[in-house]
Structures are given as structure tokens and as C-alpha cells.
C-alpha positions in Angstrom: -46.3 -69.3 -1.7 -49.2 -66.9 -2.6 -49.1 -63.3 -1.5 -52.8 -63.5 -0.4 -52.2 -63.4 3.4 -49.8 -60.3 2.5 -52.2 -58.2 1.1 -55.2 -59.2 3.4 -52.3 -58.0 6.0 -51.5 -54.6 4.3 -55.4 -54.1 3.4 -56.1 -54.4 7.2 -53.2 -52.3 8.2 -54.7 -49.5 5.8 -57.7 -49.7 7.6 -56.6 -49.7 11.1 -54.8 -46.7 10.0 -57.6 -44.8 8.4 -60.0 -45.9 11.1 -57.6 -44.6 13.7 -56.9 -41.2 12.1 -60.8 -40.5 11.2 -61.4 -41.4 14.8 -58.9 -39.3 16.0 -60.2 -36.5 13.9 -64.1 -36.4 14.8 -62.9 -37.1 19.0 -60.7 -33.4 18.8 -63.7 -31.8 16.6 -61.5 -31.5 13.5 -64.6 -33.2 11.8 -67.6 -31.2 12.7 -71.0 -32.7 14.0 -73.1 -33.2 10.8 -70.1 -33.1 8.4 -70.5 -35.3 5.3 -67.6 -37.7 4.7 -66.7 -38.5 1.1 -64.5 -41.7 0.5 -62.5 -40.5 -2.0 -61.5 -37.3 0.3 -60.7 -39.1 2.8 -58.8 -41.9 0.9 -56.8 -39.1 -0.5 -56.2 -36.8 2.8 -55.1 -40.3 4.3 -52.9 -42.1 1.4 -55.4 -45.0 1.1 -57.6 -46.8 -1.3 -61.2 -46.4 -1.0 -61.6 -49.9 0.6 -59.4 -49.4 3.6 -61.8 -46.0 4.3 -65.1 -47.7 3.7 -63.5 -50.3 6.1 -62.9 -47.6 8.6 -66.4 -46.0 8.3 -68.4 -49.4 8.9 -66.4 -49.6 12.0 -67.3 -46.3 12.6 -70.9 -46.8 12.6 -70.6 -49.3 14.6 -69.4 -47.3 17.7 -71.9 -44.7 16.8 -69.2 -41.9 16.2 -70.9 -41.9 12.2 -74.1 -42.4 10.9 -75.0 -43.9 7.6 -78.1 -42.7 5.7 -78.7 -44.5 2.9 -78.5 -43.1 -0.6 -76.3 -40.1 0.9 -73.3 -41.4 2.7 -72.2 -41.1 6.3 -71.8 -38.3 8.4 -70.5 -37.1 11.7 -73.2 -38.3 14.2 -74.3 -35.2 16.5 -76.0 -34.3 19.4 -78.4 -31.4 20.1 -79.0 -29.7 23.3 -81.9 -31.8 23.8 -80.6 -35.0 23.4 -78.1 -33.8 26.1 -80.6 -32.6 28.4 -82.7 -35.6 28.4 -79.7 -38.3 28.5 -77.9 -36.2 31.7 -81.6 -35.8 33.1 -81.4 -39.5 32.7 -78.5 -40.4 34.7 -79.2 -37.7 37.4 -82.1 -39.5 38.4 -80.8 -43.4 37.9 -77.0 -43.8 38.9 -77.2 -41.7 42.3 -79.9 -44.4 43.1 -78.1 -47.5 41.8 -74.8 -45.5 44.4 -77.6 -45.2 46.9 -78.3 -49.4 46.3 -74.5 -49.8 46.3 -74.1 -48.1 49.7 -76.2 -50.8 51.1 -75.6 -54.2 49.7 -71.6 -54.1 50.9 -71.4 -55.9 47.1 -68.8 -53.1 45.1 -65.1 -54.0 45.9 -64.3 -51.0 47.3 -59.9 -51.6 46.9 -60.5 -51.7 43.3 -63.0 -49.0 42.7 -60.1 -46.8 44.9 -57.6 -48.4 42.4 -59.6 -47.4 39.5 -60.2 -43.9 40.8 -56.2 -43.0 41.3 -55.1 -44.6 38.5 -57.5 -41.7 36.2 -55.8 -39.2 38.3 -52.2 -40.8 37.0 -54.0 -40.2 33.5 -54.8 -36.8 33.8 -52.2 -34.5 35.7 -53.5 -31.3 36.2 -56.8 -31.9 35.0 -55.4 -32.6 31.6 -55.6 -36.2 29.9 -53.0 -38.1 28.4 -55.0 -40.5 26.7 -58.6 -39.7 26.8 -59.3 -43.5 25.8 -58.3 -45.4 28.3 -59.8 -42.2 30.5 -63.4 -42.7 29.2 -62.4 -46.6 30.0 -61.6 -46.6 33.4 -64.3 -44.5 33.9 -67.0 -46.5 32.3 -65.8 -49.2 34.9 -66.0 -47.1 38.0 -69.6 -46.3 37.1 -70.3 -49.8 35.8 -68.7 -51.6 39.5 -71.0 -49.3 40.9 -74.3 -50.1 39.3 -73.4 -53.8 39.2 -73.1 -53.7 42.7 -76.7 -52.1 43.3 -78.2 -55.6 43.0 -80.4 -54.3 40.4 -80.2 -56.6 37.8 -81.9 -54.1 34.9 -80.3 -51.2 36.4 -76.6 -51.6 34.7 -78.8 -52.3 31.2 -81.2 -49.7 31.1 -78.2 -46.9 32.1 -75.8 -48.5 29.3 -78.7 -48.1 26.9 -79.4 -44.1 27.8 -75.5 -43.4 27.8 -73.9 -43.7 24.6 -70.1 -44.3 24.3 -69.6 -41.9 21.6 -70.9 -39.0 23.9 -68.6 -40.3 27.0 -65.7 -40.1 24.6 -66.5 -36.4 22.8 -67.8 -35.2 26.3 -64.2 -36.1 28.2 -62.0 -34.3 25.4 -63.7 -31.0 25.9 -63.7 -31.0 29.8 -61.9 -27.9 31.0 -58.5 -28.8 33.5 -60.6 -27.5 36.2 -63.8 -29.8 35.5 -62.4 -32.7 35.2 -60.3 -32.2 38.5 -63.6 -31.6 40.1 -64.7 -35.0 38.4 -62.0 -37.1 39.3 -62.2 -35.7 43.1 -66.1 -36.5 42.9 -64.9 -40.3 42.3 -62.8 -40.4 45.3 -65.9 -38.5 47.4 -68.1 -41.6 45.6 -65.6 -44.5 47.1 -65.4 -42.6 51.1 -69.4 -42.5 51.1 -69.5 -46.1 49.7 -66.9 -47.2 52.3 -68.9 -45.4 54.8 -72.0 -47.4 53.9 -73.9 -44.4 53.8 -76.7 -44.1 51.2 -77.3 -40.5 51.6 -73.9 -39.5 51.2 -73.7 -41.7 48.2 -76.4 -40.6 46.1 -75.9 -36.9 47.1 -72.1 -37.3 45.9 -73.4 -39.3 42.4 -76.0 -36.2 41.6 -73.6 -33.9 42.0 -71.3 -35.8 39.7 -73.7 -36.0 37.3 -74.8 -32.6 37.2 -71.4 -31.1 37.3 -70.8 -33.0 34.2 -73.5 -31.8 32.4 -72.7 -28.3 33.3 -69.0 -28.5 32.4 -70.3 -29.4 28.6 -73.1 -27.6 28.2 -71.4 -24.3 27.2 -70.1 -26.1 24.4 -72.9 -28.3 23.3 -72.7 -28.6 19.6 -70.8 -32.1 20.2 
């Protein structure tokens, strides 16, 4: 029997690994925006071969965590204050209307945007996540149910295009306890005005959401 299979298996294990761990590293800052990573550093922080890491990194591109310029290597994608500015100036102006559309269509299912909303308050006790993926997750799907709903067919497009998961992932790990129990209490607010049918109460409650979040990460921007 050939041992093919075996080390496609422990080659993809490698990766998962080192994928995982850089991942890891770059969501908790331990890898600074704009931070150059070397393969054979990291192969040799992590225990791996080179090919599990270059694995890793082409997955990490992917998601947009890294960027690869060419003839210099990847590095630690970043944000600056301007890129910030105009992506939560953005969504200020375009999910509190596609809540606003919601409010009057009686499309979102409002039992399981409720179910959605307690369940990231069973994630984050006291304002303090126990696993910021599934978090950002949830999240993403209380905000998507929302603009689906709208009956906006481009509306759930052009905000997914503006909002980049990378950001939503950084941006949740460095909420404070306090700002993200304001968040989570916004999403509750978002579901009564919804419930309520009310379109004012709706898009007032999404703006302040928004805002709120830009102002619990501005003070510590270099993301």
C-alpha cells in the first residue's frame, strides 16, 4: 500500500496547524500591521517545513488577513485611519437604511434574529468573548438577515464589498468589556424596533450601532 495518502494527510495537518497559529497570532496583534513574514521564520517558530507555511500564507491571502507583493513576500495587511473612517462612514449611511427597509417589509424572521442576538451574549459574558470567531459569525448573520430582508437586492452586495472580514475579525478582539456590552445590547434594541415595525426607531438604533463601533476602535486604530 503506498504511503502517499499518509503524507498528503500529515502535509495538510502541518498546514492547518501553521495556518491556525499564524492566524491566531495576527487576530491578538502578536504580528504587527505591516510586519514582513519570512517562511523560514515561521517554519521554524512553528516546527514545520516551508511548504506547510507557504500553504498557510496563500490561505491567508485569501481572507485578506496578509498581502502578497510580489518580489518581496507577504505581510500583515493593515488599515489606516482613513481606510477606517471611510469604510464606518460607509455603513453609517447604508445599513441603518437597509434596518429602516427591514422595518417595513415584515420580511426578517424576527425569532431567529432574537436567537442570534442571545446566543452572542452566551459568547461573551461580561463583555468578554470566548471565541471571537464564531462572535464575528453570528454577527455577520444578524447584520446580513437584516439587509436581506430590506428587499434591496444590491444592498447586501455593495455592504459585503465595503466591509471586509478581516476588519470585523481584528475590530471584535480589541473591543473593550464595556463596548461590546453596549454592542450586543444595541442588537437586542435593533430586534424590539424591528418587531415594532417602526422605521425610525430602526435606523436611529442601526446608526448608533455603527457609530459606537467606530468609536470603540478608533482609539486604537493601528489595526
Amino acid at each position: 500500500m503506498s504511503d502517499r495518502p499518509l503524507r498528503e494527510a500529515d502535509s495538510g495537518h502541518a498546514a492547518d496547524h501553521a495556518y491556525r497559529l499564524i492566524r491566531e497570532q495576527i487576530l491578538a496583534g502578536q504580528r504587527a500591521a505591516g510586519e514582513w513574514l519570512r517562511e523560514g521564520e515561521l517554519a521554524e517558530s512553528i516546527g514545520v517545513s516551508r511548504t506547510p507555511v507557504r500553504e498557510a500564507l496563500r490561505r491567508l491571502t485569501a481572507e485578506g488577513l496578509v498581502r502578497h507583493e510580489r518580489n518581496r513576500g507577504v505581510q500583515v495587511q493593515a488599515w489606516s485611519i482613513h481606510d477606517l473612517d471611510e469604510i464606518f462612514g460607509l455603513r453609517s449611511v447604508l445599513e441603518p437604511w437597509g434596518c429602516r427597509l427591514a422595518a417595513t417589509t415584515g420580511a426578517v424572521d424576527l425569532d431567529a434574529l432574537d436567537a442570534l442576538a442571545h446566543r452572542m451574549d452566551e459568547l461573551a459574558p461580561g463583555g468578554r468573548p470566548t471565541d471571537v470567531d464564531e462572535l464575528t459569525e453570528l454577527n455577520n448573520q444578524f447584520h446580513r438577515m437584516i439587509l436581506n430582508a430590506s428587499d434591496n437586492s444590491r444592498l447586501a452586495g455593495v455592504v459585503s464589498s465595503v466591509i471586509q472580514m478581516p476588519l470585523v475579525w481584528r475590530t471584535f478582539s480589541r473591543y473593550s468589556p464595556e463596548s461590546l456590552r453596549r454592542s450586543l445590547a444595541h442588537h437586542h434594541e435593533v430586534v424590539a424596533a424591528l418587531t415594532a415595525a417602526d422605521p425610525d426607531w430602526a435606523e436611529s438604533v442601526m446608526r448608533s450601532h455603527i457609530r459606537a463601533a467606530w468609536h470603540s476602535i478608533r482609539p486604537g486604530h493601528d489595526l
